[in-house]
N, C-alpha and C positions, 0 to 999 in steps of 0.2 A: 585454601580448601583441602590441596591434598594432604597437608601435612594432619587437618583436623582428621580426615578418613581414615588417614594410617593410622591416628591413636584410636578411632571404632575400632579398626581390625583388630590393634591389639590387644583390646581391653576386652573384645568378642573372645578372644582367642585364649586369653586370662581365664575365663569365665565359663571355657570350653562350650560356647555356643556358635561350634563350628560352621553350621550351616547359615548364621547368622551375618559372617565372614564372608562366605563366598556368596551372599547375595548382594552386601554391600559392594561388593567387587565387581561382581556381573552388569552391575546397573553404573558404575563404574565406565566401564571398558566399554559400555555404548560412544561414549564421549569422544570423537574421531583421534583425540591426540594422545588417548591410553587406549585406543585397540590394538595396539601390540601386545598388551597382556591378554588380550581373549583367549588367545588358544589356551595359554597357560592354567588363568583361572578356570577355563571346561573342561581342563585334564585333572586340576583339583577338584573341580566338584565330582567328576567323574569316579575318581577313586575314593571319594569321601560316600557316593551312593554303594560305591561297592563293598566297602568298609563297612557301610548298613547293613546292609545283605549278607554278607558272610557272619558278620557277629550274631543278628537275628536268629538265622540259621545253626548259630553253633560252630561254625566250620571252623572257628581260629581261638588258640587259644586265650587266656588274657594275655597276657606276655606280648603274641604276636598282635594283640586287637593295640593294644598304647604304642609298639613301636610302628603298626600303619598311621595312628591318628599323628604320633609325634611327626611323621613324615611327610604328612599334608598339612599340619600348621606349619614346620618350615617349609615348605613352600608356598603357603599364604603370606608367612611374615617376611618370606623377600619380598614378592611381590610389594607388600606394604610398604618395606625400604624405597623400592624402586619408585613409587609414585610419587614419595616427598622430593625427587629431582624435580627442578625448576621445568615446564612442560617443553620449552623450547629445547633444552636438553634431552629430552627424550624422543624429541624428535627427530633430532640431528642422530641419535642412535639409530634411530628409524631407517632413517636415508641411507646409512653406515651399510645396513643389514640389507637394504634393497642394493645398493651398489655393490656387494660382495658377491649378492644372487647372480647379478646382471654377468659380472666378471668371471662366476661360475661357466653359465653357456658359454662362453668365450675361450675360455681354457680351464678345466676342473683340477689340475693341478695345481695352478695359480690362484685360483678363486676357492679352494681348500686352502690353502695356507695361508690366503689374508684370512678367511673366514676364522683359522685357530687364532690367529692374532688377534682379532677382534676380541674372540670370546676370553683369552688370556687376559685383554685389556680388563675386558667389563669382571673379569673373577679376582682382577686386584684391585681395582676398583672398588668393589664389592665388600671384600673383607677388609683395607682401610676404611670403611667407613660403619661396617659393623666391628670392629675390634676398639669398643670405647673402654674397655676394662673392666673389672667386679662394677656388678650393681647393686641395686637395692629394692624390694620388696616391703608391700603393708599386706596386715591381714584384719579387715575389721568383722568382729563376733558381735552379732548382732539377734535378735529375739525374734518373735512368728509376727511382731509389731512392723516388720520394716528396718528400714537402716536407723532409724531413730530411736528403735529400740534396743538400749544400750546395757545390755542384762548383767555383764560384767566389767563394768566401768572398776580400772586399778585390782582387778580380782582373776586370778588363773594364770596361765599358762599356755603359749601355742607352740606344736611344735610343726615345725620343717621339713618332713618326713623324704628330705633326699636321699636316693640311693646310696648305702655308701657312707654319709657326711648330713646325721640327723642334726636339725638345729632347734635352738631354744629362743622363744623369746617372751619377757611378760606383756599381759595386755593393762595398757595406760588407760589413764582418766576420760580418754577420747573411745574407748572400746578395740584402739585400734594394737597389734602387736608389730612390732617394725623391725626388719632384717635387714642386715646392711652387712656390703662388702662378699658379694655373694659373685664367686668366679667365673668369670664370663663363658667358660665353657660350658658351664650347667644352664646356660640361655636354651630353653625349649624344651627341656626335661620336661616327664610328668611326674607331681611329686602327691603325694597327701596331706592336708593337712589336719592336726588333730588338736586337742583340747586335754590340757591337764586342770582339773580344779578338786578342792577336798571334798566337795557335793558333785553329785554325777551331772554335770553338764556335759551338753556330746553335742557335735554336729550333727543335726538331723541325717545325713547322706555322709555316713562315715567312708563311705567305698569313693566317695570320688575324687577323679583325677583333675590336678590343676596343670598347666602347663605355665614352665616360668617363663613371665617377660620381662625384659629388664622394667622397672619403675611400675608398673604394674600394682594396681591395689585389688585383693581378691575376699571379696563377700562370702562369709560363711553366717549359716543359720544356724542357732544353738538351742537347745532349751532343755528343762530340768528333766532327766527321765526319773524311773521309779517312782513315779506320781501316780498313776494307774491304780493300787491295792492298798487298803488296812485290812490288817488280821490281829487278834487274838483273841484273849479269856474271859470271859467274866463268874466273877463267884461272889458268895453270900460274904458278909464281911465277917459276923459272930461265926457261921460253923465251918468259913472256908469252902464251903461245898460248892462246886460248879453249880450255874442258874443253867436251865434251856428258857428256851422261851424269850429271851433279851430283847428288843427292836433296836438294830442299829442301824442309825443314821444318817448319810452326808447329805446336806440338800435334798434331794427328790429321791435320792436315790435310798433304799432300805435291804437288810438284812435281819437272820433271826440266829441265834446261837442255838447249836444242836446240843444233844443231855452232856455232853462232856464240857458246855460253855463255851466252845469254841465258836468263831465268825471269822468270816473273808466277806471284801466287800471292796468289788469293783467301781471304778471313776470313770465315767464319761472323760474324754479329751477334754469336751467345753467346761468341766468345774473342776480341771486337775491342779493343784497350786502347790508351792511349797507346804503352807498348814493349811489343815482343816480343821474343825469345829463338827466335833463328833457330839452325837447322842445316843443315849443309854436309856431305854423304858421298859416297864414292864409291872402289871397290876400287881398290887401289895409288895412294890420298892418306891423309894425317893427316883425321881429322874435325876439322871447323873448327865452334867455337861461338860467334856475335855476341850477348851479353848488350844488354837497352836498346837496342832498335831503335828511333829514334822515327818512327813508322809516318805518322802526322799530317803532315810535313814535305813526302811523299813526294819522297824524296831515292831518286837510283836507289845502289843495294848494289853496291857494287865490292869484289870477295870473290878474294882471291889464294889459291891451296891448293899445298902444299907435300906433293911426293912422297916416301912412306914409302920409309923406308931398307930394304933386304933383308939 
């Protein structure tokens, strides 16, 4: 069970749903044989509300708001180590830390020096069993559909945006982009991640911060921008002369071209697609229909209309 909680925390903590972290923790440390973590995790959540507050507020800059949050995910994600020890082990630390107290009253010279010993133990301890080497990292880009919506299957580009040491990788037939061999001192960074493709595909929430955890797979939402607007001309086809007057089209949605033939003409969210299917009206012309408009390019519409016979 603990070992399944530590991969919550970490996957939480992937996913920067910090607060997410320290509830699972909290509810946690009820459990008599991990409230030795209590204090711990109430000093992280404690700094994580302050973390709120001050950001809110303004009072820190970005710079200093990623290295507070970096510093309360590690020390979430010890905590997380710590709980995959077998409980009885942590018990036995337990006992360790109350005998040391005890040995305190009794002589605080004495009961300070085993006390550093102890903690010297549990900090090599600690780092042999976090120091597994380079890791590896997924990134799966996925659509406003959900994780199944797999918009770029074998198409684009994801990059790694570490400080310092940007990486590349393509995204495969599964949507997902895979990092490997990634230096274990970079564990808990916070990085960016972004999106290369020859159509403007973007991560909805380009600003946000991931934090890396080794093995870690992190969920980015994508989808086609520049879908929002068509614009341009329409004129007479014999005299070339601009039309006003045009009804342009998408769905529900309608425009009119001003005397110079010109039109813009905004997209609701709900009918923005790669093409559209525009129309062209207007009394004494043919309707003109443009199938596969690719709206994403924004190319301006150069639209000739050819006057109805009588």
């Amino acid at each position: 069970m603990s070992t399944e909680v530590s991969n919550k925390i970490r996957q939480c903590i992937a996913q920067n749903e910090t607060q997410s972290a320290i509830d699972i923790l909290l509810e946690l440390a009820k459990q008599p044989v991990y409230s030795a973590f209590r204090d711990v995790i109430t000093a992280q959540s404690a700094a994580f509300n302050n973390y709120q507050t001050e950001t809110i507020k303004g009072l820190v800059s970005p710079e200093e708001q990623s290295r507070m949050l970096a510093r309360i995910h590690d020390g979430l994600l010890r905590v997380a180590q710590q709980i995959e020890k077998d409980p009885t082990e942590i018990a036995k630390e337990a006992r360790l830390s109350a005998v040391s107290t005890l040995l305190q009253k009794r002589g605080w010279m004495f009961g300070l020096i085993l006390v550093a010993v102890l903690i010297a133990f549990l900090l090599v301890r600690n780092n042999l069993f976090t120091a597994s080497g380079p890791f590896d990292v997924k990134v799966l880009i996925h659509g406003k559909g959900g994780l199944d919506d797999l918009i770029l299957r074998n198409q684009g580009t994801v990059y790694l945006d570490i400080p310092g040491d940007r990486r590349e990788a393509p995204i495969d037939g599964r949507g997902l982009a895979s990092f490997e061999q990634i230096p274990t001192e970079y564990a808990g960074r916070q990085v960016r991640i972004m999106i290369q493709h020859p159509q403007p595909y973007k991560s909805i929430h380009p600003d946000s911060l991931f934090t890396l955890v080794p093995d870690a797979m992190y969920e980015v939402e994508a989808r086609l921008f520049l879908t929002d607007t068509i614009f341009g001309r329409i004129y007479d086809f014999n005299s070339e002369q601009p039309i006003d007057s045009v009804r342009v089209s998408v769905h529900q949605m309608e425009t009119f071209t001003n005397k110079y033939g010109e039109f813009k003409l905004g997209i609701p969210e709900i009918y923005q697609a790669k093409f559209q299917r525009v129309t062209f009206m207007r009394d004494g012309y043919s309707t003109e229909v443009l199938d596969s408009i690719p709206v994403h390019t924004q190319q301006e519409i150069v639209m000739p209309m050819h006057r109805r016979r009588k």
